[in-house]
C-alpha positions, 0 to 999 in steps of 0.5 A: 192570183196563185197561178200567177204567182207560179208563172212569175216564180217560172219566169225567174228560171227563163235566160235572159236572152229568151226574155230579150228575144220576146222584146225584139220579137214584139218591135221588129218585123217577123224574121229569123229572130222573130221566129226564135223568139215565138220558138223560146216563148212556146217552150216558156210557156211548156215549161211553166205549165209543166212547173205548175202542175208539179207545184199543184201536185205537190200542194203547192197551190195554197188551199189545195188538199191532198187526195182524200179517200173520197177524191180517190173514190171520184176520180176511179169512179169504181164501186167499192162495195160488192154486197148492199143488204137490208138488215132487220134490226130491233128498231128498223131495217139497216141499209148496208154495203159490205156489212156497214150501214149507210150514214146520213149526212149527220152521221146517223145510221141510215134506219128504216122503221118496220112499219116501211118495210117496203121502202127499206127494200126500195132503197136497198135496189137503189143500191144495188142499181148504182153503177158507179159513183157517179151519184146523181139525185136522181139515182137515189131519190128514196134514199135523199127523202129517207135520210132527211127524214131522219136528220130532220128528227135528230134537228129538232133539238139539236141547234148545231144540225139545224145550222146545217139542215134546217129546222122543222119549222123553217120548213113549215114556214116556207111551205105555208107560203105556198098556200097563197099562190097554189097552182090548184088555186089559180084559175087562168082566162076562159080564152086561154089555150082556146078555153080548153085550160079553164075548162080542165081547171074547173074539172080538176081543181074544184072537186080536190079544192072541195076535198081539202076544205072539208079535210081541213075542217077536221083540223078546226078547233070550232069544227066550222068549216074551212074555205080556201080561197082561189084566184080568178084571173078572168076578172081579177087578173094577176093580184096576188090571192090571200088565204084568211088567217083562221085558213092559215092557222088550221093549214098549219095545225094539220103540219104540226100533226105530221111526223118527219117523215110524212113532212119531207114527203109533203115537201117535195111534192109541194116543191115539184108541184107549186102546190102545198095542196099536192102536198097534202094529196100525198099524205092523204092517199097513203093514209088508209082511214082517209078515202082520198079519191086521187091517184099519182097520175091526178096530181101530175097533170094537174101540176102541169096542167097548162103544159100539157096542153100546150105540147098537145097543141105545139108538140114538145122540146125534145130533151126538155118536156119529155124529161120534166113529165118523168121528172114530176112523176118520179119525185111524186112516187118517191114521196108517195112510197116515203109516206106508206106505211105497211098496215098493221096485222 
């Protein structure tokens, strides 16, 4: 609509002969005065254009803003620091570029707690490594997982942060709906995959299905154990499966237990993976009183089990399954590294 309104506002500028042209032009073979009149419109039609950009320019588009240092920022595309640093202060370790700390997007200073020393350093080389700034996701993972971290906290009982970010317990909330339908949970026909899927389920899945029942247990107030229940589509076929409610309450009683930063972690693995039980492994293997026999590698075949698979038998879409196998393993180090903490001395 604002467009058209400056090419209605051009128009008044146009002679009046140009306009009769046009309309002779569109009711009499194409002639001389034909071909004036496609001369007159092409030149109306540079000429509106070249109005409009100067309206544009000089905001005359409603809803147009002036360039803004950041606009400025993203049309040079140039790095406007020289020296990224990892400062030790009282508290943590301060992320800087030129002297000044990295914010979050609350505004909070982007601070490392000493027990993360390694991931201070990790984000301090992000940095360093960014070309330009063309900041994509996938150049600064430890950094978006560290940030929300830190926002999450300061949203705990800040209502107006939790308006823009979310709250602990919506978080909690979504990844408790992964439970029912985890990918470590759901068994596929024996015939899949000429039986070869089912038979790299049942090695995978029930050993680390075992592992989690018996970490859960700990989370019991009774202390009785914990059965998650699975989903056998050989002979239940697609119906949804549904955790007990006292699985659901100890699941839940062991995400109360986690701080920010082991929450996020939890998150994006679980988000990557389909499975809150991925999640999970990944608090557990950076935990050093836990003797959680899985490694990153584990987690991300059997998250993607079933496309593995399928590409050794039909090969891979280039661009396609090459990308998303670096994919899942780079969120799976990133939330790993989120949740290690250096062992105290």
């Amino acid at each position: 609509m604002l467009y058209s309104r400056i090419y209605v506002r051009s128009l008044r500028s146009v002679p009046r002969s140009i306009i009769c042209a046009r309309r002779y032009a569109s009711i009499t073979p194409k002639g001389p005065g034909a071909i004036a009149a496609e001369q007159a419109n092409a030149t109306a039609a540079r000429d509106s254009r070249i109005k409009a950009t100067k309206l544009a320019n000089e905001g005359g588009l409603k809803g147009a803003k002036k360039d803004s240092a950041t606009n400025k920022l993203e049309q040079t595309l140039a790095r406007f620091w020289e020296k990224v640093t990892c400062e030790e202060a009282a508290d943590g370790f301060k992320i800087q570029l030129d002297g000044k700390t990295i914010k979050t997007p609350l505004g909070l200073e982007l601070l490392i707690p000493k027990e993360k020393q390694s991931l201070a350093f990790l984000i301090t080389n992000e940095w360093k490594s960014l070309p330009n700034l063309q900041v994509k996701p996938y150049l600064l993972p430890l950094t978006s997982l560290a940030s929300r971290a830190i926002d999450l906290a300061k949203a705990a009982d800040d209502l107006e942060a939790q308006a823009q970010i979310g709250s602990i317990d919506g978080i909690k909330d979504l990844l408790m709906k992964y439970l029912d339908t985890d990918t470590l949970l759901v068994f596929a026909p024996r015939k899949d995959c000429d039986g070869e899927l089912r038979k790299e389920q049942e090695k995978l899945y029930f050993p680390m299905k075992k592992s989690m029942e018996e970490y859960f247990s700990k989370f019991s107030e009774d202390g009785k154990p914990i059965v998650l229940q699975h989903l056998d589509t050989e002979t239940s076929g697609i119906i949804g499966n549904k955790q007990s409610e006292r699985t659901k309450e100890v699941v839940r009683r062991f995400l109360d237990s986690l701080d920010s930063w082991q929450l996020v972690a939890l998150e994006r693995a679980t988000l990557t993976c389909k499975s809150l039980l991925c999640g999970v492994a990944i608090v557990r293997m950076n935990n050093e009183d836990d003797k959680f026999a899985y490694t990153l590698e584990d987690l991300a075949r059997a998250a993607t089990l079933e496309t593995i698979l399928q590409t050794a038998r039909w090969g891979e879409v280039e661009d396609t399954h090459d990308v998303e196998k670096v994919d899942v393993r780079r969120h799976l180090a990133s939330a790993s590294i989120l949740c290690y903490n250096k062992p105290a001395e």
